[in-house]
PDB file of N, CA, C, O and CB in Angstrom:
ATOM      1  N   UNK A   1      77.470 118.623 115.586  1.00  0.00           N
ATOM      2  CA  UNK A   1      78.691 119.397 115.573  1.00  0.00           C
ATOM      3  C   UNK A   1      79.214 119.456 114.140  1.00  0.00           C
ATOM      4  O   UNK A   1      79.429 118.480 113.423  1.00  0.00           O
ATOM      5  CB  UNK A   1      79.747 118.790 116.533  1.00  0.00           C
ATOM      6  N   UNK A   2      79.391 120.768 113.820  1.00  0.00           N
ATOM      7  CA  UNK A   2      80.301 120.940 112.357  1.00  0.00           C
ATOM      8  C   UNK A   2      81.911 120.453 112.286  1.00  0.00           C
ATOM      9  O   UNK A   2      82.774 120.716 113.124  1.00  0.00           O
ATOM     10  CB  UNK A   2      80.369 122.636 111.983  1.00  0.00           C
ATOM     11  N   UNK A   3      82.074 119.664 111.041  1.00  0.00           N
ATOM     12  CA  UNK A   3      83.288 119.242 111.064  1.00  0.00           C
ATOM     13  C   UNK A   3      84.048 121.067 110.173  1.00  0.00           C
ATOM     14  O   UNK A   3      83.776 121.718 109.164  1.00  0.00           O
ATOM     15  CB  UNK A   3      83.371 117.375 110.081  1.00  0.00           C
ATOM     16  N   UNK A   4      84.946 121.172 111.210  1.00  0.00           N
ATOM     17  CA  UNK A   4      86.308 122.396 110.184  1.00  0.00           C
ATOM     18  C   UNK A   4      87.168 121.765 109.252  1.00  0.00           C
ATOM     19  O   UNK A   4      87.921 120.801 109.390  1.00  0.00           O
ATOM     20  CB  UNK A   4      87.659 123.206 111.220  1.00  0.00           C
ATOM     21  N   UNK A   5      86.862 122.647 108.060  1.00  0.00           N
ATOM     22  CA  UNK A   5      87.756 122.337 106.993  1.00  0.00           C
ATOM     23  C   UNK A   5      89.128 123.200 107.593  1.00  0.00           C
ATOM     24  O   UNK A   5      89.312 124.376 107.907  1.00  0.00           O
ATOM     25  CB  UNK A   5      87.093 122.860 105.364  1.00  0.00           C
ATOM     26  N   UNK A   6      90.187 121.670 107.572  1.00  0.00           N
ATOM     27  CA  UNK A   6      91.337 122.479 107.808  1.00  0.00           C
ATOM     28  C   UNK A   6      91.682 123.444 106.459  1.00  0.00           C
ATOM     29  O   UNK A   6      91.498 122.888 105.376  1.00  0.00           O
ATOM     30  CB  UNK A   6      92.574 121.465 108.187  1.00  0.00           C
ATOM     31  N   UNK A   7      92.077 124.587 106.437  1.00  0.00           N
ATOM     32  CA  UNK A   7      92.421 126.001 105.205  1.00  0.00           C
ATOM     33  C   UNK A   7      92.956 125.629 104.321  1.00  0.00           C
ATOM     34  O   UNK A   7      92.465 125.521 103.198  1.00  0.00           O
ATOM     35  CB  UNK A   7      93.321 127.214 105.499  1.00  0.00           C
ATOM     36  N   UNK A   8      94.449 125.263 104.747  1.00  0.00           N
ATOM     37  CA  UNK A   8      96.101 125.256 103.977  1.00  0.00           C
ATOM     38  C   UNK A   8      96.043 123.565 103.336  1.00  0.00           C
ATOM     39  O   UNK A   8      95.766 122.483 103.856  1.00  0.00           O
ATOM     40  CB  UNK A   8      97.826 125.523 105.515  1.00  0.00           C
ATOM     41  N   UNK A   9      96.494 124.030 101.828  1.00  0.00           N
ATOM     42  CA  UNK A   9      96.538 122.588 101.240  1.00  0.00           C
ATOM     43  C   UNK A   9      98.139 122.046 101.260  1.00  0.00           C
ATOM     44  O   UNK A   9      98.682 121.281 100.464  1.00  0.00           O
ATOM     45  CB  UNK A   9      95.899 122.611  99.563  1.00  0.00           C
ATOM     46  N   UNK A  10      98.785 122.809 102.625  1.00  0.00           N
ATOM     47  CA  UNK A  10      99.983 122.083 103.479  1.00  0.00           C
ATOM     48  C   UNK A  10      99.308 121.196 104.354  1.00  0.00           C
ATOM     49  O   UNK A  10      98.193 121.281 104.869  1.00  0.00           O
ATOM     50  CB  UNK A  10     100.958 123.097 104.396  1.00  0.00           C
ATOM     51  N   UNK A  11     100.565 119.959 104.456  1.00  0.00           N
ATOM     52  CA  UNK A  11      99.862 119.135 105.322  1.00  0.00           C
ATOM     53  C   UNK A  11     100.162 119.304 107.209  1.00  0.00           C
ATOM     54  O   UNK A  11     101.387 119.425 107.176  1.00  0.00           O
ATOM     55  CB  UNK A  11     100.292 117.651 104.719  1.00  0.00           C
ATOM     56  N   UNK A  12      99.995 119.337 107.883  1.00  0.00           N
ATOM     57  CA  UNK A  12     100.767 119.519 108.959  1.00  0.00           C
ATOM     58  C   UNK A  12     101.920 118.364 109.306  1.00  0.00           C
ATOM     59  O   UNK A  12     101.754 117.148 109.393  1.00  0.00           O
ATOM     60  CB  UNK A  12      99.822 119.680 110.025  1.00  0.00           C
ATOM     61  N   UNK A  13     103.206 119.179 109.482  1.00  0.00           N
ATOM     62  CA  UNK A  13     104.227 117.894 109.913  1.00  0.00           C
ATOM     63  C   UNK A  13     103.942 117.224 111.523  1.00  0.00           C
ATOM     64  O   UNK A  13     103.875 117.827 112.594  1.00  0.00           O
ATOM     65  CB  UNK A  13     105.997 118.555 109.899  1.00  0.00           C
ATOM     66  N   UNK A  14     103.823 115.929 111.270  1.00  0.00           N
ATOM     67  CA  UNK A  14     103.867 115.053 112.384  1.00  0.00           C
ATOM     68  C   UNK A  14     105.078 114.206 112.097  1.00  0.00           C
ATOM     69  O   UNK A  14     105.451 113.735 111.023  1.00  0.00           O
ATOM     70  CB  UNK A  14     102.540 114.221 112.576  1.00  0.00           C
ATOM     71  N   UNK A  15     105.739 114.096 113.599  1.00  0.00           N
ATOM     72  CA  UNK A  15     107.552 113.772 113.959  1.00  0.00           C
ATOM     73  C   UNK A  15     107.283 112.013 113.809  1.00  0.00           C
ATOM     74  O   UNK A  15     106.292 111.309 113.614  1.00  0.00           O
ATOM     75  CB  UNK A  15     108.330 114.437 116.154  1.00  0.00           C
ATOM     76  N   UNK A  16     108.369 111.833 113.963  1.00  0.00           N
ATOM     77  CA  UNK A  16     108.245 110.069 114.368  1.00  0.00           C
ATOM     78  C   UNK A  16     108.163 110.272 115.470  1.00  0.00           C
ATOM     79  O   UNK A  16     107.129 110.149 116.126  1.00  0.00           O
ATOM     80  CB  UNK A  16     109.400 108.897 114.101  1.00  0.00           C
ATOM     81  N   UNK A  17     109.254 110.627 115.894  1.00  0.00           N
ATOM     82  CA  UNK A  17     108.893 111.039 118.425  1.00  0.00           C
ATOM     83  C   UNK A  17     107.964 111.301 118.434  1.00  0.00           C
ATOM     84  O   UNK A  17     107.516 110.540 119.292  1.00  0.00           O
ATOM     85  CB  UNK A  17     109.574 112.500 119.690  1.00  0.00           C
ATOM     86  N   UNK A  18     106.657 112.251 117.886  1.00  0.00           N
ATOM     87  CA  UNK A  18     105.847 112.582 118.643  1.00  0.00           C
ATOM     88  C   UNK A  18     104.783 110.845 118.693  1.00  0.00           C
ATOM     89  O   UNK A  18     104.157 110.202 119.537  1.00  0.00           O
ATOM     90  CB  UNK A  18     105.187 114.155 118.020  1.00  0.00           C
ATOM     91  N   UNK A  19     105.083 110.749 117.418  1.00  0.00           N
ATOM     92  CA  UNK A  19     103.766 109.557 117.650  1.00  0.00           C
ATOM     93  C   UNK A  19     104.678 108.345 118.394  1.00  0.00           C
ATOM     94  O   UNK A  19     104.087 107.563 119.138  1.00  0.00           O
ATOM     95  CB  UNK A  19     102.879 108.840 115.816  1.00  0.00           C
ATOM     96  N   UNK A  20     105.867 108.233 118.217  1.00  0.00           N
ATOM     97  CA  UNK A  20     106.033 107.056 118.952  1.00  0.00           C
ATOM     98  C   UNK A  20     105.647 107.786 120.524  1.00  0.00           C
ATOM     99  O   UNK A  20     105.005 107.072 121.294  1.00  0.00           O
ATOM    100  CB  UNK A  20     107.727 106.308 118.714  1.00  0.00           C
ATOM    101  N   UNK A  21     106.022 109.148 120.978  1.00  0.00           N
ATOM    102  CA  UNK A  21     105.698 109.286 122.122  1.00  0.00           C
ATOM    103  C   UNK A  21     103.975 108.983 122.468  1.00  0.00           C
ATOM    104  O   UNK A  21     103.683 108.304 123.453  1.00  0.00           O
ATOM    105  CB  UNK A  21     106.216 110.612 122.390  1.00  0.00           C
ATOM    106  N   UNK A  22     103.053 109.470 121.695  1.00  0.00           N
ATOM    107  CA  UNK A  22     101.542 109.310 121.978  1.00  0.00           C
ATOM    108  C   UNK A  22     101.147 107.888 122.034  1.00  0.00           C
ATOM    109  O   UNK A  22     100.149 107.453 122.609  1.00  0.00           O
ATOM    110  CB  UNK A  22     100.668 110.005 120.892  1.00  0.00           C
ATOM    111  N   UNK A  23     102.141 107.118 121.296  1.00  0.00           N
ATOM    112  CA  UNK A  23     101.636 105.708 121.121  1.00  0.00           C
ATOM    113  C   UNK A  23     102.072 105.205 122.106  1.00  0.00           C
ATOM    114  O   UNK A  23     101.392 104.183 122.202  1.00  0.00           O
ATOM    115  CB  UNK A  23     101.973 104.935 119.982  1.00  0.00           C
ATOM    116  N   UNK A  24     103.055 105.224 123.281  1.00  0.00           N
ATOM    117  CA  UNK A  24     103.176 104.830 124.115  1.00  0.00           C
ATOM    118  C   UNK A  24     102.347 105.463 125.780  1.00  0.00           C
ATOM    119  O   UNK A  24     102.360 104.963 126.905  1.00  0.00           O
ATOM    120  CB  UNK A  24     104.383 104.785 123.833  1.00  0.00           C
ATOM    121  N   UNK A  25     101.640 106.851 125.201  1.00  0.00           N
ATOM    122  CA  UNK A  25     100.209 106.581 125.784  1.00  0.00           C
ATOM    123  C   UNK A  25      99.274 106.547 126.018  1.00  0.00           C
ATOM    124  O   UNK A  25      98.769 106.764 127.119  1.00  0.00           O
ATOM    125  CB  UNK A  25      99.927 106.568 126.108  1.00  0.00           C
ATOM    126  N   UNK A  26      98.440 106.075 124.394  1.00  0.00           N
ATOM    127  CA  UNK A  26      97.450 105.642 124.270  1.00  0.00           C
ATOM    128  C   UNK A  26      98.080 104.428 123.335  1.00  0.00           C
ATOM    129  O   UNK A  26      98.544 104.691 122.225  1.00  0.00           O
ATOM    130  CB  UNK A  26      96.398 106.637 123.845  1.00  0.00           C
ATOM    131  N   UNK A  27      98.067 103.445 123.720  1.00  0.00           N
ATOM    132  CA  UNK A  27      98.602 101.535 122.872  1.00  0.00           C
ATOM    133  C   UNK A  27      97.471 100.981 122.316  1.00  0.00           C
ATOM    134  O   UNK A  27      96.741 100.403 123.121  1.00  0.00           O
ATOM    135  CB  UNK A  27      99.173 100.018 124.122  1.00  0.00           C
ATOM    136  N   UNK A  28      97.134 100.993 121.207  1.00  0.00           N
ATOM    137  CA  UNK A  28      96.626 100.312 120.390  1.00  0.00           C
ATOM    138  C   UNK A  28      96.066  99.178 121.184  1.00  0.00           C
ATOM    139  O   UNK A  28      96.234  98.158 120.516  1.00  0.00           O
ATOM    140  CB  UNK A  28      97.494 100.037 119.384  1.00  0.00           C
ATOM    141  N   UNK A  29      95.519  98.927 122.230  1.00  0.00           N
ATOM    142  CA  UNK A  29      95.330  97.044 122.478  1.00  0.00           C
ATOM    143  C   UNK A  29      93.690  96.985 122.977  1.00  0.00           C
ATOM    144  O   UNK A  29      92.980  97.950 123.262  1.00  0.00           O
ATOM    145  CB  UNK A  29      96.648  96.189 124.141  1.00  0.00           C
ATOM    146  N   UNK A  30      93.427  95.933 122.986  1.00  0.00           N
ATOM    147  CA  UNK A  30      91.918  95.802 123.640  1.00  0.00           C
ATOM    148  C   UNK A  30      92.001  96.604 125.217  1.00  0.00           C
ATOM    149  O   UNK A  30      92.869  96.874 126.047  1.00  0.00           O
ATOM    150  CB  UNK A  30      91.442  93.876 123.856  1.00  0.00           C
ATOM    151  N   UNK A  31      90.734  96.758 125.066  1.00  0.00           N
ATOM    152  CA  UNK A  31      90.454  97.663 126.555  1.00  0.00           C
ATOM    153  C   UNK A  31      90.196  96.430 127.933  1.00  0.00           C
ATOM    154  O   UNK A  31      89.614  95.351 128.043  1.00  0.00           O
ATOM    155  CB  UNK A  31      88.636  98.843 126.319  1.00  0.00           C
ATOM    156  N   UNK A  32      90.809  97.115 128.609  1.00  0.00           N
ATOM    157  CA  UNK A  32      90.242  95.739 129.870  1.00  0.00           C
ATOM    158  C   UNK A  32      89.280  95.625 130.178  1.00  0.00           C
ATOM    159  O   UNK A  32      88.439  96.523 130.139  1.00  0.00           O
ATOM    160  CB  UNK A  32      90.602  95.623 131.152  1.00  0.00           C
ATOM    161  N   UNK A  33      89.039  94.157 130.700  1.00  0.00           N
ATOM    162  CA  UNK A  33      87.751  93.103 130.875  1.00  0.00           C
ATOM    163  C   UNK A  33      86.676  94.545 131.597  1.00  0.00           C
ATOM    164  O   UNK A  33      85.703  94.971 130.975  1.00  0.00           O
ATOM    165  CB  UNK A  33      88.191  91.292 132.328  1.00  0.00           C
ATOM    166  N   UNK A  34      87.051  95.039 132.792  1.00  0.00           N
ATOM    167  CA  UNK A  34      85.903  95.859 133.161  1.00  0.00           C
ATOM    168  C   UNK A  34      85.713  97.109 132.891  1.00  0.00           C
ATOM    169  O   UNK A  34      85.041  97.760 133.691  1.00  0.00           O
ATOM    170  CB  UNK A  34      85.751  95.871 134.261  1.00  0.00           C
ATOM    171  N   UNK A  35      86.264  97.769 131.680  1.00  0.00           N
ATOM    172  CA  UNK A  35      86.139  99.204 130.767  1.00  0.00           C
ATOM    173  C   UNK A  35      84.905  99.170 130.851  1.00  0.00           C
ATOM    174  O   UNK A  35      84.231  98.140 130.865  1.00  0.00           O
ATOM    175  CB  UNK A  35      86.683  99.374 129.168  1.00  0.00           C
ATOM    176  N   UNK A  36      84.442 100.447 130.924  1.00  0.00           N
ATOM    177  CA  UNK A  36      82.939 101.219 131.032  1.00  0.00           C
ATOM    178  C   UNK A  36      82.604 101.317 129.566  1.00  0.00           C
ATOM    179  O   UNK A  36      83.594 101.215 128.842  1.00  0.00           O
ATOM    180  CB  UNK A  36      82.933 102.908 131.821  1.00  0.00           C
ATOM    181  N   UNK A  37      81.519 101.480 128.985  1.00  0.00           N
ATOM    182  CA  UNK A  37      81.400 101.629 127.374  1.00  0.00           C
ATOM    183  C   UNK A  37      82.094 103.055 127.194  1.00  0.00           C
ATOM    184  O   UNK A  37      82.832 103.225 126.224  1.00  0.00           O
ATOM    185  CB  UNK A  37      79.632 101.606 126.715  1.00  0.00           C
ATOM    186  N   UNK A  38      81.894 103.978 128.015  1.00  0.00           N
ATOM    187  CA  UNK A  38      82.364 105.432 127.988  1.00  0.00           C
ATOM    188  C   UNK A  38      84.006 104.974 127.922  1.00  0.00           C
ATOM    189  O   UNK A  38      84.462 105.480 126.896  1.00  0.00           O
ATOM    190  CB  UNK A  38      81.805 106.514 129.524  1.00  0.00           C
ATOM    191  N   UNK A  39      84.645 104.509 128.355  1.00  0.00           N
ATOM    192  CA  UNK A  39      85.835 104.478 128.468  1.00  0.00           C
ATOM    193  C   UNK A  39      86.643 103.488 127.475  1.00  0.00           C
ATOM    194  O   UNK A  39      87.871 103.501 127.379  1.00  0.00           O
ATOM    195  CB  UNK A  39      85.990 104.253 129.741  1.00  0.00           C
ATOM    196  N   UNK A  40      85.772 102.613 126.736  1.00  0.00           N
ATOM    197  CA  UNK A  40      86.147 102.484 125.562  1.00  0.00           C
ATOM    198  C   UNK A  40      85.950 102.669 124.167  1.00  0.00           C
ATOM    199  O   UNK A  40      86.478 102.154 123.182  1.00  0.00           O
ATOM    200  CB  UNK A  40      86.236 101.871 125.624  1.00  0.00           C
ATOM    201  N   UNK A  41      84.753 103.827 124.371  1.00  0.00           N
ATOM    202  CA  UNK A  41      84.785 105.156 123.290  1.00  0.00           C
ATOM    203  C   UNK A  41      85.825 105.782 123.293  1.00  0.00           C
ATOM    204  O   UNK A  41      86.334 106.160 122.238  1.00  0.00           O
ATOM    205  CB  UNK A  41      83.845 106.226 123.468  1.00  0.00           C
ATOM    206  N   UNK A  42      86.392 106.038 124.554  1.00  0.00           N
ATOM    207  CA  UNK A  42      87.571 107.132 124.474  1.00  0.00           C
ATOM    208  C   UNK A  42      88.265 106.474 123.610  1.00  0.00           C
ATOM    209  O   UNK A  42      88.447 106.621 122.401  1.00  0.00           O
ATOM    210  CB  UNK A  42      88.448 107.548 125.790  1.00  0.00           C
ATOM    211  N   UNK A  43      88.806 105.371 124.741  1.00  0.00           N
ATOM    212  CA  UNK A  43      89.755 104.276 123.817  1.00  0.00           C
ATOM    213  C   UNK A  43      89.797 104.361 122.137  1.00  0.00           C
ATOM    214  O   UNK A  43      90.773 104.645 121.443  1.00  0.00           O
ATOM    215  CB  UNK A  43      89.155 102.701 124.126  1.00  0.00           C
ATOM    216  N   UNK A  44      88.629 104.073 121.762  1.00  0.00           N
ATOM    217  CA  UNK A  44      88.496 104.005 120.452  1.00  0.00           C
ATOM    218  C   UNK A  44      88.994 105.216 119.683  1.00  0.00           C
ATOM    219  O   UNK A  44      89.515 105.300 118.571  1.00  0.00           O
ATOM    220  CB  UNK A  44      87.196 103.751 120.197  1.00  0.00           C
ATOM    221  N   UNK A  45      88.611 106.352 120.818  1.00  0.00           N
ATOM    222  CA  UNK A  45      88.638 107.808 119.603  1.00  0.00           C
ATOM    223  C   UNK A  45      90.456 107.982 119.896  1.00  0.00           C
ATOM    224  O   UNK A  45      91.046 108.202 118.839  1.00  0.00           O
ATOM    225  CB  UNK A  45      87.298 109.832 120.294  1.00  0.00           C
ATOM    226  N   UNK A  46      91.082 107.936 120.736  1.00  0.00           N
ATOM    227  CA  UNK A  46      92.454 107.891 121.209  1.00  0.00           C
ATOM    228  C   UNK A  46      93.537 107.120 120.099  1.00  0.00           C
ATOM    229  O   UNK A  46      94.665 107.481 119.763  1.00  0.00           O
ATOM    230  CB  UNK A  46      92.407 107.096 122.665  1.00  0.00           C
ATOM    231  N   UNK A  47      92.705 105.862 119.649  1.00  0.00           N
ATOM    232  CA  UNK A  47      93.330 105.532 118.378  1.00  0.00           C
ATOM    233  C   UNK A  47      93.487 105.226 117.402  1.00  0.00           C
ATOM    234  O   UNK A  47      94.190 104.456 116.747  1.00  0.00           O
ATOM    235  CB  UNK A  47      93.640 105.270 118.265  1.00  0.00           C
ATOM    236  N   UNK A  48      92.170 106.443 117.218  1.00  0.00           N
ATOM    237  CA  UNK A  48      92.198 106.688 115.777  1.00  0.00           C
ATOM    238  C   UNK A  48      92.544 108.035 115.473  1.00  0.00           C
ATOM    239  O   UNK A  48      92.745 108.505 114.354  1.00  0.00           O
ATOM    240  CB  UNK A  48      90.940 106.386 115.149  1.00  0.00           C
ATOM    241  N   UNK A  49      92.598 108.641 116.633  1.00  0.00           N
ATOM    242  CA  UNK A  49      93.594 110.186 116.150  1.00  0.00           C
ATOM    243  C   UNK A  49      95.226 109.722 116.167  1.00  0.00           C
ATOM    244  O   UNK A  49      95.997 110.372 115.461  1.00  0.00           O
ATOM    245  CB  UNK A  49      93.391 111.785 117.605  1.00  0.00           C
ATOM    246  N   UNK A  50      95.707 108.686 116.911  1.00  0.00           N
ATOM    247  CA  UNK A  50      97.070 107.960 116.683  1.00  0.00           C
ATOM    248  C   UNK A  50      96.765 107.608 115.146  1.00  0.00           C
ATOM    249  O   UNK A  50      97.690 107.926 114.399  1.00  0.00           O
ATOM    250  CB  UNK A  50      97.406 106.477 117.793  1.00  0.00           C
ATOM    251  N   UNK A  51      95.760 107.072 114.580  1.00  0.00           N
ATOM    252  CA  UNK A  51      96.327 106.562 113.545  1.00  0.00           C
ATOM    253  C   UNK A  51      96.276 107.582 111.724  1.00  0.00           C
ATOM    254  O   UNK A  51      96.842 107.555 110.631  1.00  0.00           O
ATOM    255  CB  UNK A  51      95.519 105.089 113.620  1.00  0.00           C
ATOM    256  N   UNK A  52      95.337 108.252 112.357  1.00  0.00           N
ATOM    257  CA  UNK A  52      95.480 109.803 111.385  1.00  0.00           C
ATOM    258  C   UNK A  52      96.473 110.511 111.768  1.00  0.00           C
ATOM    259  O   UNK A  52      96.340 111.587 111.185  1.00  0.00           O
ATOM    260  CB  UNK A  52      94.277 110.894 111.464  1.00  0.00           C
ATOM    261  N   UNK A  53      97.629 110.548 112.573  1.00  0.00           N
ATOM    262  CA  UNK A  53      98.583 111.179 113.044  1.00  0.00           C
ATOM    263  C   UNK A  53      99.311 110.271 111.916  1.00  0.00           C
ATOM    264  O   UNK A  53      99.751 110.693 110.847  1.00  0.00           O
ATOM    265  CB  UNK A  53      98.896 111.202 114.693  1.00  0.00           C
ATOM    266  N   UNK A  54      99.346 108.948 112.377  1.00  0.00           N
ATOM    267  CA  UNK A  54     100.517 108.159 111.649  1.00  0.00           C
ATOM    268  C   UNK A  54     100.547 108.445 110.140  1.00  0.00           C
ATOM    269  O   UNK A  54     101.610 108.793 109.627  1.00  0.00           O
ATOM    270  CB  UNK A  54     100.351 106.539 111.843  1.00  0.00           C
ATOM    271  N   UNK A  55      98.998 108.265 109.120  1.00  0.00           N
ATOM    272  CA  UNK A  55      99.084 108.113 107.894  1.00  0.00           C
ATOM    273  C   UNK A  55      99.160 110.143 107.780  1.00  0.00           C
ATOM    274  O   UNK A  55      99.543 110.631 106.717  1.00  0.00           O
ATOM    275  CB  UNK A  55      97.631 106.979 107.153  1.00  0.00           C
ATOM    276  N   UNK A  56      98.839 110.893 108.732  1.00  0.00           N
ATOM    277  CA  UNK A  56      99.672 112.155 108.247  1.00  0.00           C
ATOM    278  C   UNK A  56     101.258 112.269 108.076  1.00  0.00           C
ATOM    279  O   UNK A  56     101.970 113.100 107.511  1.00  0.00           O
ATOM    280  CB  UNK A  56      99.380 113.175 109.174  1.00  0.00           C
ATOM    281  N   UNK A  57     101.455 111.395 108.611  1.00  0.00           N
ATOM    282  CA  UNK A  57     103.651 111.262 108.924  1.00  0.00           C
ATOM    283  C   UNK A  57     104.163 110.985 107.749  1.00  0.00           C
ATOM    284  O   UNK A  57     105.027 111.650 107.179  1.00  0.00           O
ATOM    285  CB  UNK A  57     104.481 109.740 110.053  1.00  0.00           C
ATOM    286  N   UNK A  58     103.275 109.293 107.071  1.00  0.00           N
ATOM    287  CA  UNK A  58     102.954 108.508 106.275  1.00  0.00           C
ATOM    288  C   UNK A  58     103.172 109.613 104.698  1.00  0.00           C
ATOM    289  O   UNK A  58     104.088 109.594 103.875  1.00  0.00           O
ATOM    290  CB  UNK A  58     101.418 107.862 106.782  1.00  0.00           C
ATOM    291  N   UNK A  59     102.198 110.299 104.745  1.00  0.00           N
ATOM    292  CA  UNK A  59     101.764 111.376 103.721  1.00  0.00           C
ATOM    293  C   UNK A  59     103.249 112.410 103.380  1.00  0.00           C
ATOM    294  O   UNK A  59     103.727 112.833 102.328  1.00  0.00           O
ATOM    295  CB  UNK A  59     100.313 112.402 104.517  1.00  0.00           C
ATOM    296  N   UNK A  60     103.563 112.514 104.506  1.00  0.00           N
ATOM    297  CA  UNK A  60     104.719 113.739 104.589  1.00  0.00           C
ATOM    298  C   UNK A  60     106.174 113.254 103.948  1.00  0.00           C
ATOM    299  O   UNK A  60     107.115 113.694 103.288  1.00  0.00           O
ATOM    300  CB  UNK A  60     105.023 114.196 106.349  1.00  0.00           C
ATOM    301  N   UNK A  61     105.623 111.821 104.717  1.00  0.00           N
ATOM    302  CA  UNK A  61     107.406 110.616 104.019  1.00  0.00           C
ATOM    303  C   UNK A  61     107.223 110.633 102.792  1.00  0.00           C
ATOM    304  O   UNK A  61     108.280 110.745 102.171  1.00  0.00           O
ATOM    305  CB  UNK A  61     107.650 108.572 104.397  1.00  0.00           C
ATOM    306  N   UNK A  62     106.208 110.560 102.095  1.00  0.00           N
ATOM    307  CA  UNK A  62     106.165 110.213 101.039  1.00  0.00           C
ATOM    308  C   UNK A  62     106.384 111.819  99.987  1.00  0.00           C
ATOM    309  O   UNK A  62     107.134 112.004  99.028  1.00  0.00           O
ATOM    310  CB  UNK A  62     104.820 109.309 101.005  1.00  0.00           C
ATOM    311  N   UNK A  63     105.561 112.610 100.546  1.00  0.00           N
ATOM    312  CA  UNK A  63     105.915 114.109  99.807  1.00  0.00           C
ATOM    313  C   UNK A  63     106.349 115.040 100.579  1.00  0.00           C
ATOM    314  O   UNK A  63     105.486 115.800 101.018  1.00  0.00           O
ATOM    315  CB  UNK A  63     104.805 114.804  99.158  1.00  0.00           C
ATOM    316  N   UNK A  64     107.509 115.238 100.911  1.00  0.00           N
ATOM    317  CA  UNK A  64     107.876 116.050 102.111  1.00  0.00           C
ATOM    318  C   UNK A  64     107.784 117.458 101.579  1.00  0.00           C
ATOM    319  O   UNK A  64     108.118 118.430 102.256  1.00  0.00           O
ATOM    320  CB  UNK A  64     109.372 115.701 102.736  1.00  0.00           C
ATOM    321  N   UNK A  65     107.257 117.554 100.175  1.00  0.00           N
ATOM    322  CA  UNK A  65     107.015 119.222 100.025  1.00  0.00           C
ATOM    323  C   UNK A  65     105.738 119.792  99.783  1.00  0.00           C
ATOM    324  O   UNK A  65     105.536 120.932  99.364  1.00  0.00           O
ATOM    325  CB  UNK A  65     107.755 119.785  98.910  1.00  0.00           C
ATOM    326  N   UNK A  66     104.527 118.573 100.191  1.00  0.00           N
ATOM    327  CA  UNK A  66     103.221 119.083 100.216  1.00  0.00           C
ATOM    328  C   UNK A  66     102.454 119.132 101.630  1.00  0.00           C
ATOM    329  O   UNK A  66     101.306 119.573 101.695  1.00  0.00           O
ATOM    330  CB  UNK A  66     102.475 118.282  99.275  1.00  0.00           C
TER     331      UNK A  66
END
């Protein structure tokens, strides 16, 4: 699969609500004792788009005009 270059060298704004909302559901924590490997791939991919959300927020706090 080809990765897309996002276009615009704007960053997209991400809220504090939205990620505190996503983070409350997908939580950062170990997966339970009987998670399927499939189901803690998801897991895995779930938070790490939480956490490229965050250091996009991260990015924005810091330059809110790029």
């Amino acid at each position: 699969m080809k990765k897309r270059q996002y276009k615009s060298n704007k960053l997209p704004i991400v809220t504090l609500e939205l990620l505190e909302y996503l983070e409350t559901i997908f939580p950062d924590q170990c997966p339970d004792k009987g998670s399927s490997v499939e189901d803690i791939y998801v897991k895995i991919g779930n938070v790490q788009v939480i956490r490229k959300l965050r250091s996009l927020h991260e990015e924005h706090t810091k330059n809110p005009l790029g």
